[in-house]
N, C-alpha and C positions, 0 to 999 in steps of 0.2 A: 485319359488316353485310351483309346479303343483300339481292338486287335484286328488285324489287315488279316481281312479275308485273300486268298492265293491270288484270285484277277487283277486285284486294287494293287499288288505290290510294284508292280513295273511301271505304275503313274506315279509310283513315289519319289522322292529324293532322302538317301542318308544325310544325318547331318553333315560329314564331310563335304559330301556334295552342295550343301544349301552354305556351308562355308567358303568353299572354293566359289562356287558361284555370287557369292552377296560381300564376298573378304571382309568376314565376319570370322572372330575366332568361334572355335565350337565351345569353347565356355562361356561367351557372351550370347551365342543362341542358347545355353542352357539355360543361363542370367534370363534372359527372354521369357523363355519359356515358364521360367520359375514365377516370373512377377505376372503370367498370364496376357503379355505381350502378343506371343506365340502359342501355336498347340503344333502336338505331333501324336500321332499315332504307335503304335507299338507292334513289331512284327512276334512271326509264333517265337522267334528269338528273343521277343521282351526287346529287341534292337528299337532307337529313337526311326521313325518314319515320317517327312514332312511330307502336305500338297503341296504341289507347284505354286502357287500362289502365293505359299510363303515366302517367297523371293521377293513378291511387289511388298508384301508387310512389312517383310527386314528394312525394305527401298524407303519406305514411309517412317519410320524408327527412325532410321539414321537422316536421313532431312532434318526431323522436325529436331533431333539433340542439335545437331549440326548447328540451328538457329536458335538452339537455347531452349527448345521448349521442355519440361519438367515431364519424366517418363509415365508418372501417373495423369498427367495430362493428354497425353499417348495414350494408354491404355482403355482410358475414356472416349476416347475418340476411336480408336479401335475396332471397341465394343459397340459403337456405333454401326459398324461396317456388317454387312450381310457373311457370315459364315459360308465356307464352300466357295466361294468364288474369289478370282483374283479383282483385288478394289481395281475399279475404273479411272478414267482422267475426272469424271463428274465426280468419284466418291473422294478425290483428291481436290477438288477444288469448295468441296464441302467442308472438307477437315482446315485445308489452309486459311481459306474462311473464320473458322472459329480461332486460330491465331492472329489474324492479324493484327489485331485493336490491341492486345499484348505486347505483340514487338514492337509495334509504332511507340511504344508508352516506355519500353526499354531504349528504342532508338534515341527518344526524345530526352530521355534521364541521362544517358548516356553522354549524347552531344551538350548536355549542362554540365556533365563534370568534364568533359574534353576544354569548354569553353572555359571554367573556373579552374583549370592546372594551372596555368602559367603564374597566376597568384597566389597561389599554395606553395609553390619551390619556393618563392622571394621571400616566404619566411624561415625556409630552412631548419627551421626544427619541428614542425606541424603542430605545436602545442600549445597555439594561441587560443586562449580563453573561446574564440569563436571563430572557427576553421570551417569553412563552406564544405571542404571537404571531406573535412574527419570528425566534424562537430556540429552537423546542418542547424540553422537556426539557433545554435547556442543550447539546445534542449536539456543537456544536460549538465549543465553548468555549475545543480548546486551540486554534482557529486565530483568537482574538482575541475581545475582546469585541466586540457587536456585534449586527446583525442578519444572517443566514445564511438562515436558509427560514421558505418562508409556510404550507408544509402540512405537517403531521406527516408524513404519508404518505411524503414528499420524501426 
């Protein structure tokens, strides 16, 4: 974090402010900030000082959790993004890009197990030796019958 020279200070935003603006608590931009999400600046007060732009990066954060995307997958994407500027609709359609073959593959997992519920109740105690649901493919079978895993993928 670097120290706000006197001129730079009135471009800045306190974190209040970047919370009031993004309705973000101020511990969740600290959260941010800590895992290198965000940056902020430091005034001669040691006080937190954000760019303006970090309003579109909180704006981008919260999208991608929103859709499920993993923070350190964020941050990679992020780190992508040019420092000092506020990211664009193009740097946005670059990042949503690198999700999407992801969600599609979560959509499509997803609508399998929505599709296999209704035959999972009808057994009513989920602890059939092979449960599409709780036992994909029977994998784990020799360690008991049972239920073992909720996602194939597991």
């Amino acid at each position: 974090m670097a120290k706000i020279e006197s001129g730079q200070f009135s471009k800045l935003l306190t974190v209040g402010e970047v919370a009031a603006r993004s309705g973000m608590a101020v511990s969740a931009l600290h959260f941010y900030e800590a895992k290198g999400l965000i940056e902020s600046q430091r005034s001669r007060g040691n006080q937190r000082r954000y760019p303006r732009e970090v309003l579109r990066r909180v704006a981008i954060i919260k999208v991608a959790q929103r859709v499920g995307i993993p923070l350190a997958e964020v941050q990679a994407a992020l780190q992508s993004l040019p420092q000092g500027r506020t990211p664009s609709a193009a740097d946005w359609k670059v990042l949503s890009a690198r999700w999407k073959d992801d969600l599609d593959a979560r959509i499509r997992r997803l609508q399998g197990l929505r599709d296999q519920l209704d035959g999972c109740i009808g057994c009513g105690c989920l602890s059939m030796d092979s449960c599409p649901l709780r036992n994909p493919w029977d994998r784990l079978s020799e360690e008991g019958a049972g239920p073992r895993l909720l996602d194939p993928e597991d």
